[in-house]
C-alpha positions as a Markdown table, in Angstrom:
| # | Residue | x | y | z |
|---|---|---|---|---|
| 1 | Unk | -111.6 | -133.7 | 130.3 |
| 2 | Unk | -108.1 | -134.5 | 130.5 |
| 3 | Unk | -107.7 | -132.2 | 133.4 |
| 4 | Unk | -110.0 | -133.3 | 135.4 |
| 5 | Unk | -109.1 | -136.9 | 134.6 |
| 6 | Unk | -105.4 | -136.1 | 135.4 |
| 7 | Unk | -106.4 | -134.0 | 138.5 |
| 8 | Unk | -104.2 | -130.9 | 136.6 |
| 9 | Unk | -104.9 | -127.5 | 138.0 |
| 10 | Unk | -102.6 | -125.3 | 135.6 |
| 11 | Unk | -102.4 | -124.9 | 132.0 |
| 12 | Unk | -99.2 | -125.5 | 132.3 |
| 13 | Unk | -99.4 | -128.7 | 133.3 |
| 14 | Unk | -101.7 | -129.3 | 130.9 |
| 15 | Unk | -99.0 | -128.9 | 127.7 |
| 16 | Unk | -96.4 | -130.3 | 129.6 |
| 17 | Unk | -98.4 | -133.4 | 129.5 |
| 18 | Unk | -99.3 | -133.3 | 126.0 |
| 19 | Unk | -95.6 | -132.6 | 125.1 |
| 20 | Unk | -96.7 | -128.9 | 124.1 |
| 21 | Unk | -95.8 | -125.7 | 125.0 |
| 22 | Unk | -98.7 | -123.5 | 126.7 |
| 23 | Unk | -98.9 | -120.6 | 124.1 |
| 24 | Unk | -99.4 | -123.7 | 122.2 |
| 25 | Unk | -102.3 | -125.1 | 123.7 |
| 26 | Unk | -104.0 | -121.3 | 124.4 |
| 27 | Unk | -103.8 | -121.3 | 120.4 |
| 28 | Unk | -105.8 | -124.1 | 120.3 |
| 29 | Unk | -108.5 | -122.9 | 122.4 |
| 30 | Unk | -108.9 | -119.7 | 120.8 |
| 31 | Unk | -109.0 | -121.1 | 117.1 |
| 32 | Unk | -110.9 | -124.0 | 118.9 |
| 33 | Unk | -108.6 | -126.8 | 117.0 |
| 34 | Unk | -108.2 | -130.3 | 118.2 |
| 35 | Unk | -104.9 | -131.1 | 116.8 |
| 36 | Unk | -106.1 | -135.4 | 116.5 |
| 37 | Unk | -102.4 | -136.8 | 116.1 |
| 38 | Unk | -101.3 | -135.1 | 119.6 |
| 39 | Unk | -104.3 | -136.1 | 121.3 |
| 40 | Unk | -104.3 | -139.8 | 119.5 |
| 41 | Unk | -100.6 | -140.4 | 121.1 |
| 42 | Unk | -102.2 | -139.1 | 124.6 |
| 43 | Unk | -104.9 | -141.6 | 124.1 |
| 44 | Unk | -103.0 | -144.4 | 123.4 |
| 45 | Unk | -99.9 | -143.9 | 125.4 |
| 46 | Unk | -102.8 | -143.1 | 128.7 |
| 47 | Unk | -105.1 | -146.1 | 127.5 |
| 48 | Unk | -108.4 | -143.6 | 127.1 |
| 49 | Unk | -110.4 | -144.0 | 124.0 |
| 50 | Unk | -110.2 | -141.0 | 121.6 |
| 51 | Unk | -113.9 | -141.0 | 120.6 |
| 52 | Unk | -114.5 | -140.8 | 124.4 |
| 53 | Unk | -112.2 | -138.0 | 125.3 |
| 54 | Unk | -113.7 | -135.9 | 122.0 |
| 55 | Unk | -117.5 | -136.8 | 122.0 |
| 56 | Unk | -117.9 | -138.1 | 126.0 |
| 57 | Unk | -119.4 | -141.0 | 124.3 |
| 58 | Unk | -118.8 | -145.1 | 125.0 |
| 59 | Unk | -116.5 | -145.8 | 127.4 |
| 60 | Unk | -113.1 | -144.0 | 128.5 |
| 61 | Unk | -110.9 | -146.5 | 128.8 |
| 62 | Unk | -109.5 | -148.6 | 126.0 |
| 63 | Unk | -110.0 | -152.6 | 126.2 |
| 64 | Unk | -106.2 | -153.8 | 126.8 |
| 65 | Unk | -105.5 | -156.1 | 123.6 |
| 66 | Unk | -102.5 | -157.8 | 123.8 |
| 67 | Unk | -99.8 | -156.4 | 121.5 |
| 68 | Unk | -99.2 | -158.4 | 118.7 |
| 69 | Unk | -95.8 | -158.9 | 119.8 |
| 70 | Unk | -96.2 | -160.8 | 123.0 |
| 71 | Unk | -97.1 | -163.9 | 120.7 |
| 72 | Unk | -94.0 | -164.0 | 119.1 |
| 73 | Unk | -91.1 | -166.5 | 119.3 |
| 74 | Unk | -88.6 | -163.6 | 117.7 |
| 75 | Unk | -86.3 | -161.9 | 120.8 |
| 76 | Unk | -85.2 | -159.1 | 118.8 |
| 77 | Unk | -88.6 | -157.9 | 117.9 |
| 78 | Unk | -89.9 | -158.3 | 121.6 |
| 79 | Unk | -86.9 | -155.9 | 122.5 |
| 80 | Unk | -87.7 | -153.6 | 120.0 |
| 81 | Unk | -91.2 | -152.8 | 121.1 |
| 82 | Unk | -90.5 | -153.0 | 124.5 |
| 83 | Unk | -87.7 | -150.2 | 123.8 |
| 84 | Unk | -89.8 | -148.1 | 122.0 |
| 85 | Unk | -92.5 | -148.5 | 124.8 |
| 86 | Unk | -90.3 | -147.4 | 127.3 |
| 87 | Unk | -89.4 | -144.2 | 124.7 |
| 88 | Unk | -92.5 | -143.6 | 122.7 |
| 89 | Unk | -91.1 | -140.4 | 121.1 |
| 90 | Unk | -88.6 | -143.1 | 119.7 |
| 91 | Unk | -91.4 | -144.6 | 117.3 |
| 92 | Unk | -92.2 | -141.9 | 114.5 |
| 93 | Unk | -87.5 | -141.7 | 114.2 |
| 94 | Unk | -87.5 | -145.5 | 114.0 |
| 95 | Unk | -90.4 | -145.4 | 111.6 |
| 96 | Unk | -88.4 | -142.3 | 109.7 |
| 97 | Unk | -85.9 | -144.5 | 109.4 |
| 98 | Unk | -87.0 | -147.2 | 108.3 |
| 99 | Unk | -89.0 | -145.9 | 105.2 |
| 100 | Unk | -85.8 | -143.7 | 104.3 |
| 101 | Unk | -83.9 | -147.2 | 103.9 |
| 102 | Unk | -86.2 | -148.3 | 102.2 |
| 103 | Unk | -86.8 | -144.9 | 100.0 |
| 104 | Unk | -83.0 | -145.2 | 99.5 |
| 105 | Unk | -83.1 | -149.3 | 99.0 |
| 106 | Unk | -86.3 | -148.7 | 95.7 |
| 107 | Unk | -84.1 | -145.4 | 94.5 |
| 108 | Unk | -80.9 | -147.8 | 94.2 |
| 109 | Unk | -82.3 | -150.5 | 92.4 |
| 110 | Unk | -81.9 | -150.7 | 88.8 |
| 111 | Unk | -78.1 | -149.1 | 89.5 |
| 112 | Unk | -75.5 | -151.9 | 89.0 |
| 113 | Unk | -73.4 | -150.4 | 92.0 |
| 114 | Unk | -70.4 | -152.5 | 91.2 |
| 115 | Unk | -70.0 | -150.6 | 87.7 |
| 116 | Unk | -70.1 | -147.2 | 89.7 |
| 117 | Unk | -67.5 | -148.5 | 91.8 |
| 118 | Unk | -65.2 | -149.8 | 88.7 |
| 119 | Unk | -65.5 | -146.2 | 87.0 |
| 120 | Unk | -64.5 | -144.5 | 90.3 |
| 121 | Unk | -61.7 | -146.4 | 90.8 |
């Protein structure tokens, strides 16, 4: 389906746009595996419904609903998403990120840092 709705000939073309490489994708036809999170990503970055593209069911394209952040009055977040629009591979670091501080942020609590500090010093 998403050669024909893409107008792709080749294989080839075919990872390339799914950010895979073809010996890749000719693994997934053979085991016949839908790998959802790569196809979920090609959904929504393409605006196609994934129930569509996997059961040809319901419509294919996905109702555009206004992201959450065009309602807000905060300029920093509205640069934020529209950054990590323009770079979606960008999303899952940022997200990384994030949850690491915040891994790192719960594993320091309880520490009284400025005790650590006074024995080092």
């Amino acid at each position: 389906k998403i050669k024909e709705l893409k107008s792709i000939k080749k294989d080839s073309e075919l990872a390339e746009l799914l950010g895979v490489k073809q010996n890749t994708l000719s693994t997934w036809r053979i085991r016949k595996t839908i790998p959802y999170d790569v196809f979920y990503h090609f959904c929504d970055r393409e605006g196609f419904l994934l129930n569509w593209l996997l059961t040809g069911e319901n419509n294919r394209i996905a109702e555009k609903i206004p992201p959450y952040y065009n309602v807000s009055s905060d300029a920093e977040i509205m640069e934020i998403n529209r950054l990590l629009a323009e770079s979606p591979q960008d999303k899952a670091l940022v997200l990384k990120l994030l949850k690491g501080k915040k891994d790192i942020k719960e594993a320091l609590e309880g520490f009284d840092i400025s005790k650590i500090k006074e024995q080092e010093g």
